[in-house]
Each structure stands twice: as C-alpha cells, then as structure tokens.
C-alpha positions as CSV (number, residue, x, y, z in Angstrom):
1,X,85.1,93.7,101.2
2,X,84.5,90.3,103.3
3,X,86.5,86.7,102.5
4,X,84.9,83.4,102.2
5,X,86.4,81.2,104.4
6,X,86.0,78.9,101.5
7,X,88.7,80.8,99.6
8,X,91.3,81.1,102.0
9,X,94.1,78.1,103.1
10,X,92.9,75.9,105.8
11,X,95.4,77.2,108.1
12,X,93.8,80.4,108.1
13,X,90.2,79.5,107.6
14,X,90.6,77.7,111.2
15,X,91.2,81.3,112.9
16,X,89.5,83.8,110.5
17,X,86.1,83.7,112.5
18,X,84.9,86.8,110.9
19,X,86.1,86.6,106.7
20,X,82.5,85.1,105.8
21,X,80.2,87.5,105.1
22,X,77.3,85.8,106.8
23,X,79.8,86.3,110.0
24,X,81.3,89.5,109.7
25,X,79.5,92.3,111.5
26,X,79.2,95.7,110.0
27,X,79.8,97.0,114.3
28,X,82.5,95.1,115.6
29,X,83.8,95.7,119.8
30,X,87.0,95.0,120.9
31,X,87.0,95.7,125.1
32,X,89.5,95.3,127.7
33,X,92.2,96.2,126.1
34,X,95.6,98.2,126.6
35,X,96.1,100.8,123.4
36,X,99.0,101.8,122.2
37,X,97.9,103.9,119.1
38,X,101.0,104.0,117.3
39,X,102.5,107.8,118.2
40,X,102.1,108.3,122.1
41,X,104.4,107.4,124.5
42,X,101.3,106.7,127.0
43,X,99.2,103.5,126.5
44,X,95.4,103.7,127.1
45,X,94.7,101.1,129.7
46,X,91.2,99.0,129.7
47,X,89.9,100.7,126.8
48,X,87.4,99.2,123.9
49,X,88.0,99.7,120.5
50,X,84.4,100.4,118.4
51,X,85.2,99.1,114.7
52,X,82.3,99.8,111.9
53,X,83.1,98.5,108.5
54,X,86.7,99.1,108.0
55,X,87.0,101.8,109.9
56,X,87.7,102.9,113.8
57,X,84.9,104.5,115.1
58,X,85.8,105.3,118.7
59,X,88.3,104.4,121.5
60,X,87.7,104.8,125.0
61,X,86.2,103.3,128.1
62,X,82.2,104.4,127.7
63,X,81.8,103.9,124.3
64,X,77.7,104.0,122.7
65,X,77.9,100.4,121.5
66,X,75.0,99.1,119.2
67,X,73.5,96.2,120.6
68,X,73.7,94.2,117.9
69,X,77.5,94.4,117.6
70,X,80.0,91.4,117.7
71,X,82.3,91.8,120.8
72,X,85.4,90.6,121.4
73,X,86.9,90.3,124.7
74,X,91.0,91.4,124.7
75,X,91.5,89.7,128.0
76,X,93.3,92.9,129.1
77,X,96.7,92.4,126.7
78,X,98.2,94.7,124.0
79,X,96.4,96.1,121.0
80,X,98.6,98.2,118.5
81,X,98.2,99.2,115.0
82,X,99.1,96.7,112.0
83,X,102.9,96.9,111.7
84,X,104.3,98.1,108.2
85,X,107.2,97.1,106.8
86,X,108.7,99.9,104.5
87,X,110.8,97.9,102.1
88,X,109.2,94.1,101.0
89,X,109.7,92.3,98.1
90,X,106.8,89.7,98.0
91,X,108.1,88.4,94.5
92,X,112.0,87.4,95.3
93,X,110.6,84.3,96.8
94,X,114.6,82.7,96.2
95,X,117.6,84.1,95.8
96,X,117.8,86.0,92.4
97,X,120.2,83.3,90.6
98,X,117.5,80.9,91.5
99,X,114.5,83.1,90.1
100,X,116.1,83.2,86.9
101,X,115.5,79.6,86.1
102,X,111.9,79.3,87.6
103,X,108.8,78.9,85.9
104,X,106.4,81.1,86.4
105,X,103.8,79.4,88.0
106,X,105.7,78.1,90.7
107,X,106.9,82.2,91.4
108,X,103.1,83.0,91.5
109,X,102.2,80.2,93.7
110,X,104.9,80.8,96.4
111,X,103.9,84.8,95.9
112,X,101.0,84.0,97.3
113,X,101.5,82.0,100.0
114,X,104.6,84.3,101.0
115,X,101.9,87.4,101.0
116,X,99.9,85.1,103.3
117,X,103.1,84.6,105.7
118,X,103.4,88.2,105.9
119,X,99.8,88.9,106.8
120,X,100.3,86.5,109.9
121,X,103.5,87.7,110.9
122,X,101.6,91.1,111.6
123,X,102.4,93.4,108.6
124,X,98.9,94.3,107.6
125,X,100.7,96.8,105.1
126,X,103.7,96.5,102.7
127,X,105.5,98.8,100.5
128,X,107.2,96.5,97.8
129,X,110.2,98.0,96.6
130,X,110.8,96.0,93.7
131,X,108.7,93.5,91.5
132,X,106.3,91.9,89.5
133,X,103.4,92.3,92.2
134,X,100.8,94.1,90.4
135,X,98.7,90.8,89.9
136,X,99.5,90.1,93.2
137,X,97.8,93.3,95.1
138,X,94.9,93.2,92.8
139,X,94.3,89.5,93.8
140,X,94.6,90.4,97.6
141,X,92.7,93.5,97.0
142,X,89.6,91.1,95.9
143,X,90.1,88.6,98.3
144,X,91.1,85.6,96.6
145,X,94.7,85.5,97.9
146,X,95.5,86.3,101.9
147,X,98.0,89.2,102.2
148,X,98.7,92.8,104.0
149,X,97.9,96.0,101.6
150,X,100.4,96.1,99.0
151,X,101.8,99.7,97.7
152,X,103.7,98.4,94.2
153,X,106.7,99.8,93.1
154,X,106.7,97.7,89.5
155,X,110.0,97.0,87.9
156,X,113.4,98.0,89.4
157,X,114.9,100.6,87.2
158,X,118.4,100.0,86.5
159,X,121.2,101.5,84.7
160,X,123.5,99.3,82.4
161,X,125.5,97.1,85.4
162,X,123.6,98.4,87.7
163,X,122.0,96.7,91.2
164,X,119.2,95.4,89.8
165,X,121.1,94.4,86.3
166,X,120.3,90.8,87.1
167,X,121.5,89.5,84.1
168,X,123.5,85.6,83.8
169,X,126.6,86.9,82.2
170,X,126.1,85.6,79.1
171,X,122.5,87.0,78.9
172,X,122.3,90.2,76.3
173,X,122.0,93.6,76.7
174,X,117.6,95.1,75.9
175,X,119.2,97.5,73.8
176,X,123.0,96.7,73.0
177,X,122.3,93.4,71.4
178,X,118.3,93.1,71.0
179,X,117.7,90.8,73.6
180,X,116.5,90.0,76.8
181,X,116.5,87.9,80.1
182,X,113.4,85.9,82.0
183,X,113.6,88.4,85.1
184,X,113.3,91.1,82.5
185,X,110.6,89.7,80.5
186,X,108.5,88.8,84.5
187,X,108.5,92.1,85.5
188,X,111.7,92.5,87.7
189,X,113.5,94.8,86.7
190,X,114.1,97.4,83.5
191,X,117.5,98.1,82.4
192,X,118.0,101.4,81.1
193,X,120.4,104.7,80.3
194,X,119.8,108.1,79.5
195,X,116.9,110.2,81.1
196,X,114.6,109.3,77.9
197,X,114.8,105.5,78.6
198,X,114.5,106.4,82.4
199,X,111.0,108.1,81.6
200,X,109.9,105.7,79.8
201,X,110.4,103.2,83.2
202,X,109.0,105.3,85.3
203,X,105.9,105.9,83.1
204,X,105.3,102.5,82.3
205,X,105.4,101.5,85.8
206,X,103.1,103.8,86.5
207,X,100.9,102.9,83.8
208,X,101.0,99.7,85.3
209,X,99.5,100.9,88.9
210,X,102.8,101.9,90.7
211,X,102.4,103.8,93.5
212,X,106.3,105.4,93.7
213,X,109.0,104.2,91.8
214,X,112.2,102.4,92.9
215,X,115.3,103.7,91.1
216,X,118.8,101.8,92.1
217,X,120.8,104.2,92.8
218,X,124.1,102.5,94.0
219,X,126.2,99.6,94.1
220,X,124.7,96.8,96.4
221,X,125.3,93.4,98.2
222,X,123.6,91.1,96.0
223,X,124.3,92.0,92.7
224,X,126.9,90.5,90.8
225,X,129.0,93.2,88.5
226,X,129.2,96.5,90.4
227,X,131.3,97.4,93.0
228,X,129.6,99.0,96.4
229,X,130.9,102.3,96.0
230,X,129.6,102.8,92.0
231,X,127.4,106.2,91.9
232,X,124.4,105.1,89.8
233,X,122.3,106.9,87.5
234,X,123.5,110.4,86.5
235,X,122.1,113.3,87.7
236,X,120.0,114.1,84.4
237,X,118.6,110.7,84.5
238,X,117.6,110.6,88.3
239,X,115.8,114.3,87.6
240,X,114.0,113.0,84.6
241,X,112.6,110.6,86.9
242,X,111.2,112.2,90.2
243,X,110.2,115.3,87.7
244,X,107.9,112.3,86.0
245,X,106.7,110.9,89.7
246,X,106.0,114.4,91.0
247,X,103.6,115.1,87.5
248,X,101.7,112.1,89.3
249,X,101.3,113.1,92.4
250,X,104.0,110.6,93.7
251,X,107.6,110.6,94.8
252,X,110.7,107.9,94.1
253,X,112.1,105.6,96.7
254,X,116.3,104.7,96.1
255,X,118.4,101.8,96.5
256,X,121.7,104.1,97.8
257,X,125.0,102.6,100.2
258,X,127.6,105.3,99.3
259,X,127.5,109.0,100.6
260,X,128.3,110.3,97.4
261,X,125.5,108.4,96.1
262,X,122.8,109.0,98.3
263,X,123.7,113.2,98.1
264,X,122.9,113.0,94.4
265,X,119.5,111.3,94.9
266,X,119.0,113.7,97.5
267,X,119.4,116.8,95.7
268,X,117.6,115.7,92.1
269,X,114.7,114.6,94.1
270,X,114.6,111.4,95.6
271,X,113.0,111.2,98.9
272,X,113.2,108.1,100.5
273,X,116.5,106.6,100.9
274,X,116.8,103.0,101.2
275,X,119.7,101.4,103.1
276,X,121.6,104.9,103.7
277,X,124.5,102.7,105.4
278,X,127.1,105.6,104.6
279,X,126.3,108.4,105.5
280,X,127.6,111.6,106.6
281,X,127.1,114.9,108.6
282,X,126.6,116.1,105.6
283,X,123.8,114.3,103.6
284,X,122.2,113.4,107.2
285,X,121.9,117.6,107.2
286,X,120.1,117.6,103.3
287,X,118.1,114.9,104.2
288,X,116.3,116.6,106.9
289,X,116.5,119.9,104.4
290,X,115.0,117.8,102.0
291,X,111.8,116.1,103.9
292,X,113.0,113.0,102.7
293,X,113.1,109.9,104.2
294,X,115.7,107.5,105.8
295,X,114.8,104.0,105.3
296,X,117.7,101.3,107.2
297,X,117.4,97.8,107.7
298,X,119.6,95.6,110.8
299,X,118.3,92.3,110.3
300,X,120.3,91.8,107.4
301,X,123.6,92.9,109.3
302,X,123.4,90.0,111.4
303,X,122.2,87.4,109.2
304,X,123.7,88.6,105.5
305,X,127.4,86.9,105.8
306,X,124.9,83.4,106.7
307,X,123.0,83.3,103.5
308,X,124.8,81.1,101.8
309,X,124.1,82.3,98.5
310,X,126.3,85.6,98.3
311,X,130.1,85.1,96.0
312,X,133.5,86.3,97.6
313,X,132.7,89.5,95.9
314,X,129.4,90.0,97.5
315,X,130.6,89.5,100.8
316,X,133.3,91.6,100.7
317,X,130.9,94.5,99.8
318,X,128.2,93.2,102.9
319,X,131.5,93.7,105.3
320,X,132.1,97.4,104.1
321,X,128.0,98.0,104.8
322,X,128.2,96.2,108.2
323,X,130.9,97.9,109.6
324,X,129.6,101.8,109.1
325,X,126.2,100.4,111.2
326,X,127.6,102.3,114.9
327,X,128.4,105.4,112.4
328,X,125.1,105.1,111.0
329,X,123.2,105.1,114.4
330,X,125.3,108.1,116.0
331,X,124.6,110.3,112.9
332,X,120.8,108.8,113.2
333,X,121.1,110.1,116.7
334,X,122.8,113.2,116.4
335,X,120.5,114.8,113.8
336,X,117.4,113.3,116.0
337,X,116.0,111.5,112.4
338,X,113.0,109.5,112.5
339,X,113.9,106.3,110.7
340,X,111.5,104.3,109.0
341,X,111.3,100.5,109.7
342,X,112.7,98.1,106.9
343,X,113.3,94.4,106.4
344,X,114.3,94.1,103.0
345,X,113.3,90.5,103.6
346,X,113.2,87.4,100.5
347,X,114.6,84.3,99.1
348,X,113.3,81.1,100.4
349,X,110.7,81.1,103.3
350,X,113.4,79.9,106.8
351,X,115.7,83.1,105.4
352,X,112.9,85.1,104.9
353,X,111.2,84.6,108.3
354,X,115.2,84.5,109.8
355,X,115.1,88.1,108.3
356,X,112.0,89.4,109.6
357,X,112.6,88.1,113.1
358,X,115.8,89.3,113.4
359,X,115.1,93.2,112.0
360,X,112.7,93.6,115.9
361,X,116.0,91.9,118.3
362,X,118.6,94.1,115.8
363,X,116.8,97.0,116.5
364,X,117.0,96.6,120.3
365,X,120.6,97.4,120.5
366,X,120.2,100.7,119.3
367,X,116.6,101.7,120.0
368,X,114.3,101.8,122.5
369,X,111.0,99.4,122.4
370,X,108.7,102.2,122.2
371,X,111.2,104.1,119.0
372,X,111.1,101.1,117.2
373,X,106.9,100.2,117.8
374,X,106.7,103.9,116.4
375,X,109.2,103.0,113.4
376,X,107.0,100.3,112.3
377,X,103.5,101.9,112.9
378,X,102.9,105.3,112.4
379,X,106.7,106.5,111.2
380,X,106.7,104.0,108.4
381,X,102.8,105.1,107.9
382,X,104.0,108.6,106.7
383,X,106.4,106.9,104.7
384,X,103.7,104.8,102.2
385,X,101.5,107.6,102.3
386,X,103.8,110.1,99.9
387,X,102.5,108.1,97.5
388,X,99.7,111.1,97.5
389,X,97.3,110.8,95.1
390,X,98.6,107.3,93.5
391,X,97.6,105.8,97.2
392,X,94.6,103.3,96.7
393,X,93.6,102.9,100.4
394,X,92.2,106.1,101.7
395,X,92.6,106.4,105.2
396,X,95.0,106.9,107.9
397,X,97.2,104.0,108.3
398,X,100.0,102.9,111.4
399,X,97.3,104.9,114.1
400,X,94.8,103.7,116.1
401,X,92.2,106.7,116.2
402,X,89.5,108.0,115.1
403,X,88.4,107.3,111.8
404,X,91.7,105.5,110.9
405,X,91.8,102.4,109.0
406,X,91.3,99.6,111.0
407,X,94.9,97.3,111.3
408,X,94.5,96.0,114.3
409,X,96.6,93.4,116.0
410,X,96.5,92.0,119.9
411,X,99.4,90.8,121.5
412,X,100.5,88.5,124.0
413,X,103.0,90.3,126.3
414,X,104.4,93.7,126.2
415,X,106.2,95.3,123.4
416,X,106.7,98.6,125.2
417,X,108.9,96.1,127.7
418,X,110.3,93.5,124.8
419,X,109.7,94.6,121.2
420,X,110.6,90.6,120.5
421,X,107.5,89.4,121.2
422,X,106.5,90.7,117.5
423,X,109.4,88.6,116.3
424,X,107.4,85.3,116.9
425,X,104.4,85.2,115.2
426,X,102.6,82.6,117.9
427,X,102.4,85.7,120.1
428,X,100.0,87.5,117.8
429,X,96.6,86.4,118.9
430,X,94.3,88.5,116.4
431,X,95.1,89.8,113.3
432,X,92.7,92.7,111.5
433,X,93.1,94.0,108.0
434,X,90.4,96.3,106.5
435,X,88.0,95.7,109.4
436,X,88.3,91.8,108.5
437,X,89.8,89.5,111.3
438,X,91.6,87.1,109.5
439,X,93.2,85.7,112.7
440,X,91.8,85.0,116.1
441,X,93.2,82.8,119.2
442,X,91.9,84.4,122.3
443,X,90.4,82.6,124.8
C-alpha cells in the first residue's frame, strides 16, 4: 500500500518523499548506517539496509543492490526498529470527564491527528488498550489517515463500579435501570456482571475486529467510584473470558494495581498485566510460571499528581501506586523479568506528549539505555504478537532482520548512550512504516 501525498496533512506531505506511488520504489537502500536490530547487545556499524516492498531483504555491508533502487544515504547515524508502545489509547483524546460531553466528530477529528502525532513521535506500532478505534485502524490501514499499526482492543469491559465504569453519577445503570451513557453508546467501554454478560463483551469485541481483549481488573487512578485496592471481576467471570479469547486464537490484556488482584488474573488466564504496581515475590514467581506478561508504565509516576484533572480521591490512590515503584523495580530485578514498554499516554495533546517524553527519561533511573531500546522494540514485539491468529500484519515486528517488516527509524545521536534522544521527536530524521517513508530530514 503507497499514500498520496495529496491525502496526508501538509506537515507531513513536506517530508514523506516516498508516500506517492509514482515515488515510492518497490527496492529501496538505506547505507551507511549503524544497526541496532532491536535484540543484540552489539550494533552493526556502516551497514545498508536493502528494503523491497514492505519487507527487509538484507542487512550487511556487500549487499546485491538492483540498480534501479532508490538509495538513501544514513550519514553514518542510528537506525533501529519502529518503537512500539504496548498500552495506547488513541481515542481518550481529553480527560474522560471531558469525553463525555463531546461530540463525536470533534473525537474522530483529534483521533486522527493524535494517530498522526504518534506516527512521528516514532511508534510505528500501537497496541490500544481501550477504545472506539476500530474505524480508526481501518482508515490508517487504507491510507487515508497517517498513523503507526493499530492492534484494537474495542471496548473496556467493566464490572458494575468498576475502572472503566465511566459513568456521570447520575447516569443509569445498562441493565439496572435500562439506560445508558454517551462513552457507552461510542464504544468506550461495556459495563457488565456475571460471566454470561462478560462473554458477550468479549465476543462482540471480537466480532468487531479485536485483536485481545482488555478486561479491568482492579481499582485505578482515574476512575471516580472504586477504591485502589477493589479486586475486580470474579474469578468465574475472568475464566469465561480468556476461555472465549483462547477459542480465537487470542489472549486478554488486564488493567490490575493490587497483588491480590493481579494473582487472580493470573491464575484464570490473563496474560498480560498492565500496571502490576503491587506486586509481590509471589505473583512475580506465577507470572513467569504463567508466560504472561508484565506490562509498567513510569511516565505517569512523575507527571500523574500534575494533571490537573484528577479529585482528592484520585490522588490519594496515584500516591499508594507511586510509592511501591522502587518495590516494583527490585522484584522486576530479582526475578530477571523482561518488562514490556508502556505509556498509557491520553487527554489533551501537551499531557499527552508530556507523557510520552517522560516514559524514555523515567525509565533511565532504573534501566539501562540498551534494556529499555529492547523494551520498546523487540520485547514489546512479543507482546502484540499473542494476538496469534487475530494479528492482521504478518510479519515480524520490533527486529531489524531478515524478512521482518520494515519499521524503520534513523536517529540523530545515540540511544545506546542517551535513550532521551527518542523523547524529542526533532531527533528522528526518517520515519518508515510498511516499507513507506513517511518522514525524511537527512541531508
């Protein structure tokens, strides 16, 4: 699939030399370059990169090159694989009090241009763990909005008073009263008890074009009505969900705080736990038993108690997450867990991109530059790719090798030396998705 330059916002159409299909080359060489391919601790130094369609063909020094293909001079800086961020939500484009009250058309619009954003902060790939996005990927997938590959989760699935109950107060209850709320009604979120209502969630999400389901499993920060320490979802009703996924071929994805929580996801199922900010010896052990996995975010810590939108009660439940983080890293640590890399990242765009800058200089303080490249290529890459037979982009993402899809990006500086670079955008001088460049500022 190529872009017209025609279709895409002028910002980008000034840099996407390549989106045009009377530009775009089927052979495409990117030399003198430095590799780091996403899993080796050793970067490949002057190497070219031999792209054909939207694939990698070969990486090396003395590469067969077709003379007819487009070639692209790195200048001797950083190539790595398109970052992925584990846990997006391309649809909570303002704080949820705020969504409630928005029209529709206005949410679509700044969906859009908030998929573009990501796209040219790096994040070629997104797993979006919550929302109405499915019009969203399909328009991306087609080319006529800019964005990263989208892998939908739907609806939140919520219990009664539940995280993603995002109800006003005086809204009414889906089944209690026979009503219903404008988040419900767009797509955000599904408000249901007892494991025959949960199937039905989980099935019409996936009717819908899910590829793995998010469940909320726990009490959270930003909800309104339940306290951080509520266990969510009985064990019945978690079971008849991932029993559901797995007849698909795909797995669920948790919101989960409390240890007590995150052991019942773990052991009816679950396998990717999102936030894990208390856990123990214990469910550190089963999650490793389990294959599952461990899915934190940091940028938040900093930048949560500054949002500005969060009640007495919500900040009282951020300081109990905030203050287990050194815990949370020694047991990380201590059990030698690969963790997955997370932003968690929406409201309006200066939070957002605060967010997203801040998850690469919060990681610093507890992992080294090359941990956290791997976190957010190929680490994170297993992560999307449980979705198993539900995944709609074969190939092997968060790698730069052979036959892997080609994510591309080139750097300016080092992020083996300073993983911050990636926090400013400016430093990214090409960006490719699919084989497409839609970003380009070499020299």
């Amino acid at each position: 699939m190529k872009l017209s330059i025609q279709s895409l916002p002028v910002a980008v159409a000034a840099v996407c030399l390549f989106a045009n299909s009377s530009l775009a080359a089927d052979t495409l060489l990117i030399k003198n370059v430095n590799v780091f391919d996403g899993e080796s601790r050793d970067i490949a130094e002057g190497v070219s990169v031999l792209i054909v369609g939207n694939r990698i063909s070969a990486v090396g020094k003395d590469l067969d090159v077709p003379d007819d293909a487009i070639r692209i001079d790195g200048g001797d800086k950083f190539l790595m694989p398109g970052m992925i961020d584990g846990h997006a939500h391309l649809s909570i484009i303002a704080a949820p009090r705020e969504l409630q009250d928005l029209h529709w058309a206005e949410i679509g619009a700044k969906m859009a241009v908030r998929a573009e954003r990501t796209l040219m902060h790096g994040f070629t790939t997104v797993r979006d763990l919550g929302g109405p996005v499915f019009g969203l990927k399909s328009a991306v997938d087609a080319g006529a909005v800019v964005g990263p590959r989208i892998f939908p989760s739907g609806a939140f699935i919520t219990q009664t008073s539940g995280h993603g109950d995002f109800r006003k107060p005086r809204d009414p209850h889906p089944f209690l009263d026979g009503g219903s709320s404008q988040m419900q009604e767009l797509g955000y979120y599904r408000i249901v008890d007892g494991p025959a209502q949960v199937l039905a969630a989980v099935r019409e999400n996936l009717r819908n074009g899910a590829t793995q389901v998010k469940l909320m499993g726990s009490g959270g920060v930003g909800s309104d009505f339940d306290p951080i320490d509520s266990v969510q979802f009985r064990p019945e009703e978690i079971r008849a969900a991932t029993a559901a996924l797995a007849d698909w071929g795909t797995y669920a994805g948790s919101h989960l705080h409390n240890d007590a929580s995150i052991r019942r996801a773990l052991e009816n199922g679950v396998l990717s736990i999102d936030h894990a900010s208390q856990m123990t010896d214990a469910s550190m052990r089963l999650l490793k038993q389990k294959g599952a996995y461990m899915n934190p975010q940091f940028g938040w810590n900093k930048l949560v108690m500054q949002a500005g939108f969060l009640s007495e009660f919500q900040l009282e439940k951020a300081r109990i997450v905030i203050d287990n983080v050194d815990e949370n890293v020694r047991l990380v640590k201590k059990h030698d867990v690969d963790i997955t890399f997370n932003i968690d990242a929406f409201g309006p765009h200066e939070l957002w991109a605060s967010v997203t800058a801040a998850e690469f200089t919060e990681r610093q303080k507890y992992f080294s530059n090359e941990e956290i490249l791997r976190q957010t290529t190929s680490i994170t890459a297993g992560l999307v790719e449980m979705s198993g037979k539900r995944n709609p982009y074969r190939g092997k993402l968060g790698v730069i090798r052979e036959d892997a899809l080609a994510d591309l990006l080139i750097v300016d500086g080092n992020p083996l030396e300073d993983i911050s670079v990636l926090a400013d955008p400016d430093n990214l001088r090409l960006i490719m998705k699919d084989g497409v460049i839609y970003k380009d500022t070499l020299d």
